[in-house]
C-alpha positions in Angstrom: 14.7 -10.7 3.9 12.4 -9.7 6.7 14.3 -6.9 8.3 15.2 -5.1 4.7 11.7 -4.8 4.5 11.5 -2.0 7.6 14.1 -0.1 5.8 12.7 0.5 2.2 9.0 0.4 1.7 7.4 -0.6 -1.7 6.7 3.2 -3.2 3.3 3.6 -4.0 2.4 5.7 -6.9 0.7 8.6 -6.7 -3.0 8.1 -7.9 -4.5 10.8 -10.0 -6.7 12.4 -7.9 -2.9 13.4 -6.5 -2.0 15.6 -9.1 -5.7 17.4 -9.3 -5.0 18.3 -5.4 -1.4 19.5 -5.9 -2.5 21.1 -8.5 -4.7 23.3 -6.1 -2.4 23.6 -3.4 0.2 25.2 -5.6 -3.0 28.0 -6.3 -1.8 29.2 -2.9 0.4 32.0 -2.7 4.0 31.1 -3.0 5.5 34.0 -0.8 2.3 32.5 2.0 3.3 28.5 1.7 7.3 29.8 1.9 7.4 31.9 4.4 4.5 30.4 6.7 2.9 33.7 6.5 -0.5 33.0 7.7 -0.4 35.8 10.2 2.1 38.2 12.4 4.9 36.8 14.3 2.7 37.4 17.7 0.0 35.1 16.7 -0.6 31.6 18.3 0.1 29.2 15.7 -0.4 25.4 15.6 2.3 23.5 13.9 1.3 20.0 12.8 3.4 16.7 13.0 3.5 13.0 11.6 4.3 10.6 14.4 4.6 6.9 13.5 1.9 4.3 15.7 3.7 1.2 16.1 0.8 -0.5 17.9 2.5 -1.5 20.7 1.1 -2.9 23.3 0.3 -0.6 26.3 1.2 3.0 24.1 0.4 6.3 25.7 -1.4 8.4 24.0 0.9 9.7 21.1 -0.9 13.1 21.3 -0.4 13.5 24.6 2.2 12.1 26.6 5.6 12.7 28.4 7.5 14.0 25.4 4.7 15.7 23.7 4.0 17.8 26.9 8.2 18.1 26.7 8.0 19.5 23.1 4.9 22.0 23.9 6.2 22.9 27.4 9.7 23.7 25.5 9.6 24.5 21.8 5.6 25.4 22.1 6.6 28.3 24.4 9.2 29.8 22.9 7.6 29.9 19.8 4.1 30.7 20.9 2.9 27.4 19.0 1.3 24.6 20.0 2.8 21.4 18.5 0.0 18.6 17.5 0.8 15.3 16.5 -0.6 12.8 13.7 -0.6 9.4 14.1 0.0 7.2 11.1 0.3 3.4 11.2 3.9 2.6 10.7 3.3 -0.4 8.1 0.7 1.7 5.8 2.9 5.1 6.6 3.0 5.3 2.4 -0.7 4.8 1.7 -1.7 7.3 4.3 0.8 9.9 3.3 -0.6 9.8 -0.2 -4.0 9.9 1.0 -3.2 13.0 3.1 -1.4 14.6 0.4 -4.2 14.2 -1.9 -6.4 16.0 0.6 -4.6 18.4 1.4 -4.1 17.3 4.6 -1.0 16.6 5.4 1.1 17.5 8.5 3.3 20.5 8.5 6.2 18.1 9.2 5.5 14.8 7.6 8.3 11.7 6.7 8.9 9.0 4.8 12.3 6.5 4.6 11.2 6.4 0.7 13.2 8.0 -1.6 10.2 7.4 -4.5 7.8 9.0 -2.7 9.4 12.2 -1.8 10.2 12.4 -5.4 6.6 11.9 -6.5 5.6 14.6 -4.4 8.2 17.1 -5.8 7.6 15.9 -9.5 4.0 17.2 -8.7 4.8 20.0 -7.4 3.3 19.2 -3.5 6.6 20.2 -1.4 8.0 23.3 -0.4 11.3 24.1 -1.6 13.1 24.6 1.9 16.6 26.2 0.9 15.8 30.0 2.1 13.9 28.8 4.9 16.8 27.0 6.2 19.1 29.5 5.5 17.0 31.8 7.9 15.9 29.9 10.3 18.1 26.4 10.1 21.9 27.2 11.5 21.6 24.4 13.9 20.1 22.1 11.5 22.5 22.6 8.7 25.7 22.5 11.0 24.3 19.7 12.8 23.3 17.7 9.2 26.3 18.6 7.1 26.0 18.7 3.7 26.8 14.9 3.2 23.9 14.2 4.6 22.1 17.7 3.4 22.5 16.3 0.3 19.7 13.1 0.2 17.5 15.4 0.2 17.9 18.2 -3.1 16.0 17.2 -6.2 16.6 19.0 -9.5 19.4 20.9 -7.4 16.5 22.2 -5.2 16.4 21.2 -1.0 12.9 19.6 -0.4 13.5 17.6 2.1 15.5 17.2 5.2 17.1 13.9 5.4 17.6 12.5 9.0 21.0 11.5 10.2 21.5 7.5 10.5 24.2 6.8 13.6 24.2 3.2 12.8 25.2 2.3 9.4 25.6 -1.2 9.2 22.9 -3.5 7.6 22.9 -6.8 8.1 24.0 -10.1 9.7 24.3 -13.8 9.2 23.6 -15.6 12.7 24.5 -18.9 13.3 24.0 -21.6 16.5 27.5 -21.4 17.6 26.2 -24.4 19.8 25.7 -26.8 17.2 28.8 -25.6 15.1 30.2 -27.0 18.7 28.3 -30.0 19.2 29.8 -31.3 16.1 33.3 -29.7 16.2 33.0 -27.5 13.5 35.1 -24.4 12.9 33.0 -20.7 11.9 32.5 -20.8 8.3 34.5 -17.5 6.3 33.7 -18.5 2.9 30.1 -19.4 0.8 32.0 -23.0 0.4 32.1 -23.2 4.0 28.7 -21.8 4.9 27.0 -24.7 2.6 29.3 -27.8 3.9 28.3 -26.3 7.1 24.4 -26.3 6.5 24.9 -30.3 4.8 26.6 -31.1 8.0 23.6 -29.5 9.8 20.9 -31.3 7.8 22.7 -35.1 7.9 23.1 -34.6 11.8 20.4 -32.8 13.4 23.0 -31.8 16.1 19.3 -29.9 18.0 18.0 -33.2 17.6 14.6 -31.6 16.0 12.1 -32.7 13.7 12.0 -30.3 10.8 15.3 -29.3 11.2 16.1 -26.2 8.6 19.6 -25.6 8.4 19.4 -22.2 6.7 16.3 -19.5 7.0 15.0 -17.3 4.4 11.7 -16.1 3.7 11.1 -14.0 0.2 9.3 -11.1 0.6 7.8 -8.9 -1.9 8.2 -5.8 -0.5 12.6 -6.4 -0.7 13.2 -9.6 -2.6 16.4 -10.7 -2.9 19.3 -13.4 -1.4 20.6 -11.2 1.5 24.2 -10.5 1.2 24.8 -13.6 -1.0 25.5 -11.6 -3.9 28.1 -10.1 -2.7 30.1 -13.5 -2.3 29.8 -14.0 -5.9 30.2 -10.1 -7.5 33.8 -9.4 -8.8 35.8 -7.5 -6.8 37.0 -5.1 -9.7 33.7 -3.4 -11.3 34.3 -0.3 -12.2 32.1 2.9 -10.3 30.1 3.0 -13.4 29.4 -0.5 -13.3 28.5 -0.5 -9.9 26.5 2.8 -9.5 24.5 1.7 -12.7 24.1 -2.4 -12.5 23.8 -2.1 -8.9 21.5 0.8 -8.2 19.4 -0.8 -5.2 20.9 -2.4 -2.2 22.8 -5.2 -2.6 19.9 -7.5 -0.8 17.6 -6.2 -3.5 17.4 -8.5 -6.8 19.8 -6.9 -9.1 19.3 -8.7 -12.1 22.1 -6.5 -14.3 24.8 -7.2 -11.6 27.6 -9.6 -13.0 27.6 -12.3 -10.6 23.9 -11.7 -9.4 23.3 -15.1 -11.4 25.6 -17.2 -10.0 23.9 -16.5 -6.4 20.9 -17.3 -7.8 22.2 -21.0 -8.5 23.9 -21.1 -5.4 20.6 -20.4 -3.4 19.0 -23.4 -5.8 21.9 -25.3 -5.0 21.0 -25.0 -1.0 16.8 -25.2 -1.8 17.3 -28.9 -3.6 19.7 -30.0 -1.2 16.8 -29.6 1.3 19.0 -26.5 3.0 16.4 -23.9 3.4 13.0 -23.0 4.5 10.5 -25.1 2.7 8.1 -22.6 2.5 10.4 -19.9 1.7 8.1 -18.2 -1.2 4.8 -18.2 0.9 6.6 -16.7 4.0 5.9 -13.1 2.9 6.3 -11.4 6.2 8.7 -13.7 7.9 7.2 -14.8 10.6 7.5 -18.2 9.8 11.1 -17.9 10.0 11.0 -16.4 13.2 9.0 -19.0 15.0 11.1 -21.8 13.6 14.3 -19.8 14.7 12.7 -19.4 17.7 11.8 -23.0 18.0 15.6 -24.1 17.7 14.4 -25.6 14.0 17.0 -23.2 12.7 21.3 -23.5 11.9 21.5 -20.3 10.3 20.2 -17.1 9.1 20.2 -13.7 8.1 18.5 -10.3 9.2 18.7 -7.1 10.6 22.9 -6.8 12.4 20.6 -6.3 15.4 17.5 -8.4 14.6 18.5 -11.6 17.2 18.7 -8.8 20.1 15.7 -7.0 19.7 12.6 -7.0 21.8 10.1 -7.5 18.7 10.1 -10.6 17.6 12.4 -11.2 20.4 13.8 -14.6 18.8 17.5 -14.9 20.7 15.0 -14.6 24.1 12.6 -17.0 22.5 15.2 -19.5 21.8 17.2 -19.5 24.7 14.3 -19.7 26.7 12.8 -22.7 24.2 16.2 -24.3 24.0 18.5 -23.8 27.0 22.0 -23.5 26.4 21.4 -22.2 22.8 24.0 -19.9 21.4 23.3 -17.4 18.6 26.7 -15.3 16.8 27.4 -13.6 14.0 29.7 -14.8 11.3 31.3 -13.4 8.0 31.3 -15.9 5.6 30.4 -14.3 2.2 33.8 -13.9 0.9 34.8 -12.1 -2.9 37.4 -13.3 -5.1 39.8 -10.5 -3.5 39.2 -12.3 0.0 37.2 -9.3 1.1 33.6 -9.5 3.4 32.0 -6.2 1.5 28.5 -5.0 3.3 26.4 -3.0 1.6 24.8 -0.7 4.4 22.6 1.8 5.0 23.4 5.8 3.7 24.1 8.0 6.3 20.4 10.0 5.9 17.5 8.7 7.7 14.2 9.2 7.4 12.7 12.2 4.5 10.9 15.0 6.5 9.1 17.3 4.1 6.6 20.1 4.5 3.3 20.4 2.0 3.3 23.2 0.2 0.3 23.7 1.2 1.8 24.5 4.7 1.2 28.3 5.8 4.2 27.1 8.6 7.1 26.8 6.8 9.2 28.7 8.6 7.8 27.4 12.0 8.4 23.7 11.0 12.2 24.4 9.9 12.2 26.5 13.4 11.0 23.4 15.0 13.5 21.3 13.3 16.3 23.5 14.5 15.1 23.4 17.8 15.3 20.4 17.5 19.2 19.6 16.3 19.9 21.3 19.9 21.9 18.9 21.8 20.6 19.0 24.4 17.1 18.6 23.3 18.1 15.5 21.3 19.7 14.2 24.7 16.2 14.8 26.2 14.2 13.2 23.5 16.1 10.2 23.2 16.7 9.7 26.9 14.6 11.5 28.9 15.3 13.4 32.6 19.0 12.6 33.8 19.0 10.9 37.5 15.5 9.7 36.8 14.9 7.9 33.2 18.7 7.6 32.7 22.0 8.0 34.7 25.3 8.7 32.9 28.5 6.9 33.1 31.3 7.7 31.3 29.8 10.1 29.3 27.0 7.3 28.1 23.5 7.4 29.0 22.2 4.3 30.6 18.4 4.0 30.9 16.7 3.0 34.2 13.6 1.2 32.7 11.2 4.6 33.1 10.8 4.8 29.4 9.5 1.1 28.5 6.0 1.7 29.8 3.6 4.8 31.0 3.1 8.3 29.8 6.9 7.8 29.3 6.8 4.4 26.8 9.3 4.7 24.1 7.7 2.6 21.1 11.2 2.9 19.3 14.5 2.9 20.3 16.1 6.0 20.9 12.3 7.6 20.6 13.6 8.5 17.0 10.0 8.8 16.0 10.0 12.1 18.3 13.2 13.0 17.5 13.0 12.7 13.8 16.4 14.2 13.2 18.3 11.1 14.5 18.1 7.7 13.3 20.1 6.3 16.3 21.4 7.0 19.2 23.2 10.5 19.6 25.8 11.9 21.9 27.8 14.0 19.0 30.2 11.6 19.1 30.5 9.0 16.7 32.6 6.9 19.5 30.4 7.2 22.4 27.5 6.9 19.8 29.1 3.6 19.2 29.5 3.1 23.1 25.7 4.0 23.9 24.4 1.4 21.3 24.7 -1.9 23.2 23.1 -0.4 26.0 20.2 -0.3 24.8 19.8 -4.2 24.4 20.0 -5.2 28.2 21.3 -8.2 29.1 22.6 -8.2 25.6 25.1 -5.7 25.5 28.5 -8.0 24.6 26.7 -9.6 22.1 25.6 -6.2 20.4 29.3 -4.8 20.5 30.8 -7.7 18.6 27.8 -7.6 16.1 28.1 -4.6 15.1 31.8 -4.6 14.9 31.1 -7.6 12.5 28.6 -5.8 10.4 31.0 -2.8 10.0 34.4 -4.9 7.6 34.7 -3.5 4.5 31.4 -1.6 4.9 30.1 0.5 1.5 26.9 2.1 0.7 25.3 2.4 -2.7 26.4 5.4 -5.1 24.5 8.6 -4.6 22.2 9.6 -7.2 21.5 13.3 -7.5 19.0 12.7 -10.0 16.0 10.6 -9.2 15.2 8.3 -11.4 11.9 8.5 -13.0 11.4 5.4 -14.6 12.2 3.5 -11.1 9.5 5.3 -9.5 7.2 4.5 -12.2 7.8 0.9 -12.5 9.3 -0.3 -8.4 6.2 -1.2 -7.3 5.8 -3.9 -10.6 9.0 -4.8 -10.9 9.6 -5.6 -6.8 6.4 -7.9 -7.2 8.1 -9.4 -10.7 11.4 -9.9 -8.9 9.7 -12.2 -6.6 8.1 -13.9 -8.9 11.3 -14.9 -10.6 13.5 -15.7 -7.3 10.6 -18.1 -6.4 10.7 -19.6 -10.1 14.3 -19.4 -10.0 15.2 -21.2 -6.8 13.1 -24.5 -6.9 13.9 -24.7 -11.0 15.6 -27.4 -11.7 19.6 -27.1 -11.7 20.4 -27.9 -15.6 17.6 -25.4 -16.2 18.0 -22.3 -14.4 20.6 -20.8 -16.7 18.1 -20.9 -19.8 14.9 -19.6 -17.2 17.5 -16.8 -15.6 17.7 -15.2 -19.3 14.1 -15.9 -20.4 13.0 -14.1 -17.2 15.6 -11.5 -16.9 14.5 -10.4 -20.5 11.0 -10.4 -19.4 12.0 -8.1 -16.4 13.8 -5.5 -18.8 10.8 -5.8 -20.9 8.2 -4.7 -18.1 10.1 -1.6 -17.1 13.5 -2.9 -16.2 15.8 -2.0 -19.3 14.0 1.8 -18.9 14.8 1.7 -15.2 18.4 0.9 -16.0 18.6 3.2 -19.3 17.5 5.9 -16.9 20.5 5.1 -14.6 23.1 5.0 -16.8 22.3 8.3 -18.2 21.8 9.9 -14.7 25.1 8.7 -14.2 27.0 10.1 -17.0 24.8 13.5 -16.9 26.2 14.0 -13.1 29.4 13.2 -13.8 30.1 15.5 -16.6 28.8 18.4 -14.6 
């Protein structure tokens, strides 16, 4: 699924040229890399920071624009520091934080959304353990955080990282042309029965009259293969915590060949491929962008993606089609129904992004000062909004944006400028309600639509168990076994039907034996060894 892929990047593993650099970062002084003690408290220091390049079009300057003259007008002065930025490309963000690592180069404040990575770096021994720091210098942070949150980040029972705080926890939709379900009189499909009579009905008669017509969209992607939130359609309703913290470890859209039930989602995606239901090219649509141009084309009865994805600016498809195909009508629907009659949705955590410091950093403390500064409320209103009465007015307690921040010195190439304020993944107002409120706003012309789809993407909302002990063997072997996963959906999906029980067991046992059955081993001892703590 296109979207997934944003959330969790394939984890690159460390090359060995990585652990001969740590290995000479850790020859600094310990009491120096903790305590940022690279001169007096009176002397000028310059505090790096990792900002994401999006490359979009018509970007300031990410070095120097409105919010970086903010930060070093604000923070910068109070702190005697002067706060530089480092641009990383957003889709190689892993590559070049293990290049920088491995020089030695890293910012004083770098991030990652992958789990892996951070615990590569600490398994080397290249972070900074932050858990005095914060208590000295992080009241804000910690209140603001919580330790629910706190928690993402402590590996071996040691804080290394500090995990950013998601608003919005829902994950994904399924969209469907709520004009064609009404050109042919069709009710909103609730169950996976439904949802398939409803794509035949789409395929036999073409209600957008189009050639090509695809009545369901899916591309398979390496980086996240899997079937969406099929699975959870067809996973029984009364798996034990065990059985779902160590048979489902990854996100429910991720392949989770262990799961009971993952198999029978398998067949009903082959079902839907031979009945000529779905993307044709489904396996050689690695980045999706097939998908969105036929969605955007009207080609397209249904899909699934971000909760958001229809509404956003990039790719823009909802303003695509409806500009393409007048009258077009995109909603949201719940129709992956479990035996219990429930709509489960596996979403997102509540931690964001992972922002750790080298230990190679002499600014420790200045980076967890920063940070603090940071968790202020109302520098978090500033950062995501900008000046009140000229980049946003507020009503009822919301910010709503004037249109200062889409281009300029004052561009936002995120929403919510989240890639400045690194604590927040999401709007925040310190109110989960008006946080709720403030969301749609940010989707002009949108903003009904966003409401109900998030209120959709919400029922029966879960998120995966939380490991305290990173697991080894997955770091080692997710790269291998993501690009093995894909492998088999693709094999799996176009097999034919009498045969794909047989092929699910041959290649399911050739998963386990590249890396899978150690990945899994791994889990269900984690399990049991936090547990009986």
């Amino acid at each position: 699924m296109k979207a997934k892929a944003q959330r969790s990047i394939c984890i690159a593993l460390v090359a060995l040229s990585f652990s001969s650099a740590l290995a000479a970062c850790q020859s600094n002084s310990p009491s120096d890399a903790q305590n940022g003690a690279a001169g007096t408290a009176d002397e000028h220091r310059t505090l790096t920071v990792e900002v994401f390049d999006r490359g979009k079009p018509g970007q300031p300057d990410l070095n120097h624009n409105f919010w970086t003259t903010y930060i070093n007008d604000n923070f910068g002065k109070q702190f005697n520091a002067t706060v530089k930025f480092v641009s990383v490309p957003r889709a190689q963000e892993v590559d070049k934080l293990n290049v920088l690592m491995a020089a030695g180069q890293a910012p004083d404040i770098s991030y990652t959304y992958n789990q892996g990575v951070v615990y590569n770096y600490v398994q080397q021994g290249g972070l900074a353990e932050l858990d005095s720091v914060l208590q000295e210098h992080g009241s804000t942070l910690t209140k603001y955080l919580g330790d629910d949150v706190l928690k993402y980040g402590k590996f071996n029972g040691k804080q290394y990282a500090v995990p950013g705080k998601r608003t919005v926890l829902a994950g994904s939709n399924t969209f469907i042309r709520k004009d064609w379900l009404d050109k042919l009189g069709l009710p909103v499909p609730t169950t996976p029965e439904e949802f398939y009579d409803t794509m035949v009905a789409f395929k036999e008669k073409n209600p957008g009259k189009v050639t090509g017509v695809i009545p369901y969209a899916y591309s398979l992607q390496p980086a996240n293969p899997g079937l969406s939130y099929i699975p959870e359609a067809f996973k029984p309703s009364n798996l034990t915590e065990e059985q779902v913290a160590t048979l489902q470890p990854k996100a429910i859209w991720e392949a989770n060949w262990s799961m009971p039930g993952f198999d029978k989602a398998v067949q009903y995606m082959n079902k839907m491929y031979h009945a000529g239901l779905i993307s044709p090219n489904f396996a050689t649509d690695k980045d999706g962008k097939l998908s969105d141009a036929d969605i955007s084309n009207g080609k397209v009865g249904a899909f699934q993606t971000n909760w958001d994805g229809p509404y956003r600016t990039a790719p823009g498809t909802y303003a695509n089609l409806v500009k393409n195909v007048p009258g077009a009508e995109l909603i949201p629907i719940d129709p992956w129904q479990n035996d219990a009659g429930k709509h489960p949705k596996n979403g997102y955590s509540p931690n964001g992004m992972y922002v750790i410091i080298p230990k190679s950093s002499k600014n420790v403390d200045l980076a967890i000062q920063y940070l603090n500064w940071m968790a202020d409320p109302k520098v978090t209103l500033f950062l995501q909004n900008g000046e009140e009465g000229v980049d946003y007015n507020m009503v009822n307690g919301v910010p709503k944006q004037t249109g200062t921040t889409n281009s300029g010195d004052k561009m936002m190439t995120v929403a919510n400028n989240l890639d400045y304020d690194i604590l927040s993944n999401g709007i925040e107002l310190g109110d989960p309600k008006k946080n709720e409120a403030a969301i749609s706003t940010g989707y002009p012309g949108y903003e009904k639509d966003v409401e109900n789809a998030l209120k959709v993407g919400m029922v029966d909302y879960y998120t995966n168990y939380f490991y305290s002990i990173p697991n080894a063997a997955d770091a080692k072997n997710n790269a291998a076994l993501k690009n093995l996963s894909a492998q088999m959906l693709a094999k799996l999906i176009v097999a034919k039907p009498a045969e794909v029980d047989s092929l699910y067991q041959t290649l399911v046992q050739q998963y386990m034996d590249q890396g899978g059955k150690a990945v899994e081993d791994e889990y269900i001892k984690n399990y049991k060894d936090q547990n009986s703590k």
